[in-house]
C-alpha positions as CSV (number, residue, x, y, z in Angstrom):
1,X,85.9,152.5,64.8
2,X,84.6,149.9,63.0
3,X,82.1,147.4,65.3
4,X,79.6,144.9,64.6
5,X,76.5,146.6,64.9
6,X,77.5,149.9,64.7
7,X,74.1,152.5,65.2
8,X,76.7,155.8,63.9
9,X,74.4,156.4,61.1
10,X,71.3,156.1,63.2
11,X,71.6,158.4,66.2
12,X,69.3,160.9,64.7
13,X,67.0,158.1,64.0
14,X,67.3,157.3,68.2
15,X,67.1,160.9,69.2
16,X,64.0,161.7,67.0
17,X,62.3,158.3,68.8
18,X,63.8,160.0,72.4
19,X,62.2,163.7,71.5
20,X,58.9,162.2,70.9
21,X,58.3,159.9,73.8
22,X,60.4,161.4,76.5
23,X,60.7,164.8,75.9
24,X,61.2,166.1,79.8
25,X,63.6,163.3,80.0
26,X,66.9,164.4,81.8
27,X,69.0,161.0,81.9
28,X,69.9,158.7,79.1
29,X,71.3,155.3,79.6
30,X,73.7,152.8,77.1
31,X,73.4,149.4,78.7
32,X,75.5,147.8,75.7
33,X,77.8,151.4,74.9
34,X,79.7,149.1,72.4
35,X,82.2,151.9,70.8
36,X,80.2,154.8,73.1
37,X,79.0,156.4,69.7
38,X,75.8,156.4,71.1
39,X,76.5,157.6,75.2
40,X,78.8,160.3,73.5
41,X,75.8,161.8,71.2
42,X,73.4,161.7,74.0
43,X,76.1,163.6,76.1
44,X,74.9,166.7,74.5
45,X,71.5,167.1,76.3
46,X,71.4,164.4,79.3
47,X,73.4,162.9,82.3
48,X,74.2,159.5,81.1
49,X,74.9,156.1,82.1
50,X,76.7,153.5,80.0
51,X,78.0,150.0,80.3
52,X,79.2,147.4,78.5
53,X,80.9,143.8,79.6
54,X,83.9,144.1,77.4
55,X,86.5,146.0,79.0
56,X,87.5,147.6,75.8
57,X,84.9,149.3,75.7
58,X,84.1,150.5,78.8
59,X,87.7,152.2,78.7
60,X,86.3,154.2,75.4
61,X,83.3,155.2,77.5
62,X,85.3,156.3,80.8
63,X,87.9,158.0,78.3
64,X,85.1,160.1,76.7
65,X,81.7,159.8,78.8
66,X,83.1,160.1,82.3
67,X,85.5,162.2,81.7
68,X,83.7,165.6,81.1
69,X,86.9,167.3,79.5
70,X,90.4,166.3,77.6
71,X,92.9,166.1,80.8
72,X,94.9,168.5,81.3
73,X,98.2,166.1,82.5
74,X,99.7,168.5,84.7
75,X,102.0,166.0,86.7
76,X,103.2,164.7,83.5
77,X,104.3,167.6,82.3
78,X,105.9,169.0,85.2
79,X,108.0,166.0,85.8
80,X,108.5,165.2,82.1
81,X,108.4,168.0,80.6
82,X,106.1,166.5,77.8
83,X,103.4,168.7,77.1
84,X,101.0,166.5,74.7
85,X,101.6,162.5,75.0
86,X,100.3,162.4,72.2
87,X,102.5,163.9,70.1
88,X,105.2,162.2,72.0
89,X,104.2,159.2,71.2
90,X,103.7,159.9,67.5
91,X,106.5,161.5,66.7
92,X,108.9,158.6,68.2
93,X,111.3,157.0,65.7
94,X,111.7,153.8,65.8
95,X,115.1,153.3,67.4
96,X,113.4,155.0,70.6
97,X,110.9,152.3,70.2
98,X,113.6,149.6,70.2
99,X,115.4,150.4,74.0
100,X,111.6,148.5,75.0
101,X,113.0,145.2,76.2
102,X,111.3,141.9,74.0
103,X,109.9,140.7,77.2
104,X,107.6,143.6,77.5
105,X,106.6,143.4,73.3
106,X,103.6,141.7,73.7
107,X,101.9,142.8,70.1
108,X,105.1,142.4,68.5
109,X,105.8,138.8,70.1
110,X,102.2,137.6,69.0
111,X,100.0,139.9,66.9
112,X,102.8,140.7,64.4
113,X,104.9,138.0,62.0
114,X,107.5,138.0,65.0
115,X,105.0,136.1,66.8
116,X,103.3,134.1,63.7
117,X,100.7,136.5,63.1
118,X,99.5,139.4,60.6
119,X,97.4,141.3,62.5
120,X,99.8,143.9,62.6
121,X,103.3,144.5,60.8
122,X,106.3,144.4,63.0
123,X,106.6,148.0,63.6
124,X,103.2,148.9,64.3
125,X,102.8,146.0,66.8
126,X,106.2,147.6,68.8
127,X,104.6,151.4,68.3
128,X,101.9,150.1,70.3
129,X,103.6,147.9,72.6
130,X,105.6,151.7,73.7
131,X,102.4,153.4,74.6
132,X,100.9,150.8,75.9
133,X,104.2,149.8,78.6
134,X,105.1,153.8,78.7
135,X,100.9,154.9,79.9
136,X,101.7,152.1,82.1
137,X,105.0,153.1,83.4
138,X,103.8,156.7,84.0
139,X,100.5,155.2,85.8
140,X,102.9,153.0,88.5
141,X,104.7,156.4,88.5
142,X,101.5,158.4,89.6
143,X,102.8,160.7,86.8
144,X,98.8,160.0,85.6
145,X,95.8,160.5,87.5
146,X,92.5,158.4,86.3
147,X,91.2,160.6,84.2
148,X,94.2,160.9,81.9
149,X,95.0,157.3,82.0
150,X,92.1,155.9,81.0
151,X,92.1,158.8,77.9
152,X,95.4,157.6,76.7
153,X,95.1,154.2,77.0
154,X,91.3,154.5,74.9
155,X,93.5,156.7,72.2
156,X,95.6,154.3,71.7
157,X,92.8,151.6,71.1
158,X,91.1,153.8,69.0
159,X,94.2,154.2,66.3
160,X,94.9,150.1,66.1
161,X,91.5,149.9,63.7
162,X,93.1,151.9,61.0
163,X,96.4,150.1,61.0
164,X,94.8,146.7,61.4
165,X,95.5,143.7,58.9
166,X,91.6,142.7,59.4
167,X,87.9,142.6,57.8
168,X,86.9,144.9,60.5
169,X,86.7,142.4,63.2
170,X,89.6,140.2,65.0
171,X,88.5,137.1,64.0
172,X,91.2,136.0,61.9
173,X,94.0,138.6,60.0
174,X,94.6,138.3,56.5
175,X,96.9,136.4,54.6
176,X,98.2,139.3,52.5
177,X,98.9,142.6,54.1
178,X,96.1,145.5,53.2
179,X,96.6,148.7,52.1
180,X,95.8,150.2,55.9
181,X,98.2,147.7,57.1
182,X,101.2,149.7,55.3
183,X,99.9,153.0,57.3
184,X,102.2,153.9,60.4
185,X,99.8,153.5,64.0
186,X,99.7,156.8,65.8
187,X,97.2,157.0,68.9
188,X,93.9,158.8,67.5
189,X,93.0,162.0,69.4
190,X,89.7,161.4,71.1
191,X,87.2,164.6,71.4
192,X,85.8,164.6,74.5
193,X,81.9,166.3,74.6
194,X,81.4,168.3,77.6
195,X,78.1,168.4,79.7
196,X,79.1,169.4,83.6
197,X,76.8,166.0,84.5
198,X,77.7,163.2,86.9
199,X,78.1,160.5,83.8
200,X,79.1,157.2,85.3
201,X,80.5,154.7,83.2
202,X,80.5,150.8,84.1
203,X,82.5,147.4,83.1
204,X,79.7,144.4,84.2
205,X,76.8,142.7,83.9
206,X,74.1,145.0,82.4
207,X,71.4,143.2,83.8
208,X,72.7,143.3,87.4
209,X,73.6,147.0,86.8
210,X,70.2,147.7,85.8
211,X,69.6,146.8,89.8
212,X,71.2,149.8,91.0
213,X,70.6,152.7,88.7
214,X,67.4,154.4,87.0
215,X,66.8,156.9,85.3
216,X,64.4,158.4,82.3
217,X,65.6,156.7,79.1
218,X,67.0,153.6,78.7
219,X,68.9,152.5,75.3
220,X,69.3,148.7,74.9
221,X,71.6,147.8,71.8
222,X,72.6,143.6,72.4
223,X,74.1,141.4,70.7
224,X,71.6,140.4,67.5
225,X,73.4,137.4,66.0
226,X,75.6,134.2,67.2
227,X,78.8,136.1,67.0
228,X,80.4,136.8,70.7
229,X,81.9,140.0,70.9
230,X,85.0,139.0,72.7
231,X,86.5,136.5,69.9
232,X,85.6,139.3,67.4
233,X,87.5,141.7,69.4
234,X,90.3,140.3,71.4
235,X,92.8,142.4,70.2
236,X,91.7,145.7,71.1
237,X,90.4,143.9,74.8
238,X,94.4,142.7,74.9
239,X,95.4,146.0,73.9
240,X,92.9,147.8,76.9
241,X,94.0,145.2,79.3
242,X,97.5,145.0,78.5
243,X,97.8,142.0,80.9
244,X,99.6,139.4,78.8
245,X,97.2,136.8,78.7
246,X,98.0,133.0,77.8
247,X,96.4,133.2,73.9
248,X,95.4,129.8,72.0
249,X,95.0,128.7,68.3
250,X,96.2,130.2,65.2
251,X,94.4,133.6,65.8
252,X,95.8,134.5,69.2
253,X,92.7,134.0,71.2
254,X,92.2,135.4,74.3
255,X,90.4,133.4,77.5
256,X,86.8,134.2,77.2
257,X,87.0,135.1,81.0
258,X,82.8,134.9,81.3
259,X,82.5,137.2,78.7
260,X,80.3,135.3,76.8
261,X,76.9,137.1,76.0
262,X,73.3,135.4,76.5
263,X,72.1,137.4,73.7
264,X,74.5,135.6,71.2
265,X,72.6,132.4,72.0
266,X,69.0,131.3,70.4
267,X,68.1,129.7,73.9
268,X,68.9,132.2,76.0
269,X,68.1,135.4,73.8
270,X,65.1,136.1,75.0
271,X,65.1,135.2,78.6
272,X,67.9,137.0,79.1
273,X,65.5,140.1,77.4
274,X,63.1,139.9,79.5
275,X,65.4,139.8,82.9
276,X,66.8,143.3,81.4
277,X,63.7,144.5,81.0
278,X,62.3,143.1,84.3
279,X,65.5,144.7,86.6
280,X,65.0,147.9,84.6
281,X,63.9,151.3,86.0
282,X,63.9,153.9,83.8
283,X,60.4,155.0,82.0
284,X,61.3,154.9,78.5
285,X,62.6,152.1,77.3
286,X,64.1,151.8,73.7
287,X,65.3,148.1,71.8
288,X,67.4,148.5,68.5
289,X,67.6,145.5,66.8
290,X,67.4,144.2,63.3
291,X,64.9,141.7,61.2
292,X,67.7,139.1,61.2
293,X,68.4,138.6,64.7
294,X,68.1,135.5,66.8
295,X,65.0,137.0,69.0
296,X,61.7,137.0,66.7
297,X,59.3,140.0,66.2
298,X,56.9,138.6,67.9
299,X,59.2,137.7,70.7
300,X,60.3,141.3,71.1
301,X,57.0,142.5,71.6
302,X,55.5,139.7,74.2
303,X,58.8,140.7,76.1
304,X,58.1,143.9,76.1
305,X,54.6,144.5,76.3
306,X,54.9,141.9,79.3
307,X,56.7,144.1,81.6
308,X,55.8,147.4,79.9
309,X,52.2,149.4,79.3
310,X,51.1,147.4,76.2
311,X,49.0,150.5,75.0
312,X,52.2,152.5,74.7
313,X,54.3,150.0,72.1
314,X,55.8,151.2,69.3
315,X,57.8,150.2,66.3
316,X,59.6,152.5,64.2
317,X,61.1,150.7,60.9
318,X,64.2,151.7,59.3
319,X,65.5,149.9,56.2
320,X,69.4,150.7,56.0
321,X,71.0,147.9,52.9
322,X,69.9,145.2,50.9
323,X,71.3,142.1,52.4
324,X,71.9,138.9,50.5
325,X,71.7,135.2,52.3
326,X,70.5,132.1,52.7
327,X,67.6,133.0,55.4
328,X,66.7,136.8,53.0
329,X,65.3,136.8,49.4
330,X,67.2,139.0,47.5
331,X,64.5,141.2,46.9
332,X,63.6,141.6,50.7
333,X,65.2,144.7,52.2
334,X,66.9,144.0,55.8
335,X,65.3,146.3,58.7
336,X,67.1,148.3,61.8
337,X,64.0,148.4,64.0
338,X,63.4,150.6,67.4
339,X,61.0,149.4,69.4
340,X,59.6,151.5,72.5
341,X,57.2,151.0,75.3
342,X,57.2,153.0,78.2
343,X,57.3,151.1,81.8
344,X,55.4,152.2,85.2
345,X,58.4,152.8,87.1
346,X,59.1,154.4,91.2
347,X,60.1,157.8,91.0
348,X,63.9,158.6,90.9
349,X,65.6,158.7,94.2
C-alpha cells in the first residue's frame, strides 16, 4: 500500500540497528504501525506490539499481526458453502452486485461520479460496497468469528489502493481517471506471518498505551510533517469503519473524530516526544525520522538523551532521494535518520 512515510525499503536498515543494540531482545513494539509493514517483518523473530490511532490501520495489524494464521472460516463454509470469500467476492459479476439496495452503496453514493466524486468509478465503488455490507452481514450472522472478520475486512482495504483515482493519498481524486482507475477492485489476499507469540494489536493513544505495556524494543515511526493522517486517508478509514459518516467539502471528508496527531504540529512536536518517551518502558528505544521534519536534530537528541543514558546515543544516517524544495538546495541529499538510546527501565513483569 502506498502511505506517507512508508519505512518498506528500510526494514533491513531497522533490523541491522535492532541486532546490534538489542541482540537478546525478545519483544518488539510499533507504536505508529501505519500499514504494519514494519510489525509484520519483526513478526519473524519477536512477540510484538503495535498500535496506531487510525482505525484503518489497526484493522491491517489485527488482520495480519494478531492473527497468527490465515482463518480457516469454518462456519462460513458450512452454512454457505463458500469455501474462499475471497474468491467469492472476486469472481461476482456485476448484476449480483446490483440486488445491494442504493441505501446500503455508500462508496458508490459518494466516492464514485454517482455521488460527485472520482475517487473510484462506479463499478468499483459498488464492488466494494458488496464486501464491505456482505463481511458485515455474515459478522451480525455470527457466520465470522474475530479473527476472520477483521482479515476480510483488511483485504478488502488493501485492494482499494490499486484501483484508486488518487496521487497515493486521499486528499483530493483526480480530474481525469488514471490508468489504475480502469483496473477492476478485487480484495488483495493478505499473507499472514506466523510466530506462535501473544502479538496484541491496539487502536489508541500511543502515549497512553505506552502506560500499560513494556517490553525490549521499542519502534517509534510519527508523523514528520504538517500533514494529518486522517484527511490523507479518509477513504480507506471509511472503508474500515463502514459506518456512513456525515462527509463535508468537495473531497468527502470524514469528521476528524480526535484523530488529529500532536506530531503534525510545530508546537506540539516535541512535547508530545518527550511524553512518549517519558511513559515508555522498553530498553531500547529506536526514532525514524527524516532531516525535513518539524522536530529539529538537536531537538531529537535533548529529548532523548533527557530521558535516556546519554552515553548510549546513536545516529545512524541513511540518505534515500534527492529532494527538491523551497527549505533543501538542490544539491543537498534528504536523510531517513534512526536515532537510538537505550533507557534504564524496571524489569518486565
Amino acid at each position: 500500500m502506498r502511505f506517507i512515510g512508508s519505512k518498506t525499503l528500510l526494514l533491513d536498515q531497522i533490523k541491522y540497528v535492532v541486532d546490534e543494540k538489542a541482540p537478546n531482545a525478545k519483544s518488539f513494539c510499533d507504536i505508529f504501525s501505519g500499514t504494519a509493514a514494519v510489525a509484520r517483518y519483526f513478526k519473524q523473530w519477536y512477540q510484538v506490539y503495535s498500535n496506531d490511532l487510525l482505525y484503518f490501520s489497526y484493522v491491517l495489524q489485527r488482520a495480519t499481526v494478531e492473527n497468527d494464521s490465515v482463518p480457516e472460516f469454518a462456519r462460513l463454509e458450512e452454512e454457505t458453502g463458500i469455501q474462499d470469500p475471497i474468491d467469492y467476492f472476486n469472481g461476482r459479476e456485476k448484476k449480483e452486485l446490483e440486488e445491494l439496495p442504493k441505501e446500503r452503496r455508500f462508496f458508490q453514493n459518494t466516492y464514485a461520479p454517482a455521488g460527485g466524486r472520482m475517487y473510484l468509478n462506479d463499478d468499483n465503488a459498488l464492488r466494494i460496497d458488496f464486501a464491505r455490507c456482505t463481511v458485515e452481514d455474515w459478522k451480525k450472522a455470527e457466520l465470522l468469528n474475530e479473527d476472520e472478520y477483521y482479515y476480510l475486512t483488511a483485504c478488502i482495504v488493501e485492494g482499494i489502493p490499486f484501483v484508486s483515482n488518487t496521487s497515493g493519498t486521499y486528499g483530493a481524486f483526480h480530474k481525469k481517471w488514471e490508468r489504475r482507475s480502469y483496473k477492476r477492485y478485487e480484495l488483495f489476499r493478505l499473507a499472514v506471518p506466523h510466530n506462535g507469540k501473544q502479538n496484541q494489536c491496539f487502536n489508541e493513544n500511543g502515549t497512553e498505551l505506552l502506560k500499560r505495556i513494556q517490553g525490549d524494543v521499542l519502534y517509534i515511526d510519527p508523523p514528520y510533517n504538517a500533514r494529518q493522517y486522517l484527511s490523507n486517508y479518509h477513504v480507506l478509514e471509511t472503508a474500515a469503519r463502514y459506518d456512513y459518516p456525515e462527509v463535508k467539502g468537495v473531497t468527502g471528508q470524514r469528521p476528524v473524530e480526535g484523530q488529529k496527531s500532536d506530531f503534525c504540529m510545530k508546537h506540539r512536536a516535541v512535547p508530545a516526544f518527550e511524553e512518549l518517551l517519558e511513559n515508555a518502558r522498553f530498553q531500547h528505544i529506536i526514532l525514524s525520522y527524516s532531516t525535513d521534519g518539524l522536530m529539529s536534530l538537536e531537538e531529537i537528541e535533548s529529548a532523548m538523551k533527557k530521558y535516556g543514558k546519554p552515553e548510549t546515543f546513536h545516529i545512524y544516517e541513511i540518505p534515500y532521494r534527492r529532494y527538491k524544495s523551497r527549505k533543501v538546495k538542490e544539491t543537498e541529499r534528504l536523510k531517513e535518520l534512526l536515532f537510538y538510546i537505550e533507557k534504564q527501565v524496571p524489569p518486565c513483569t
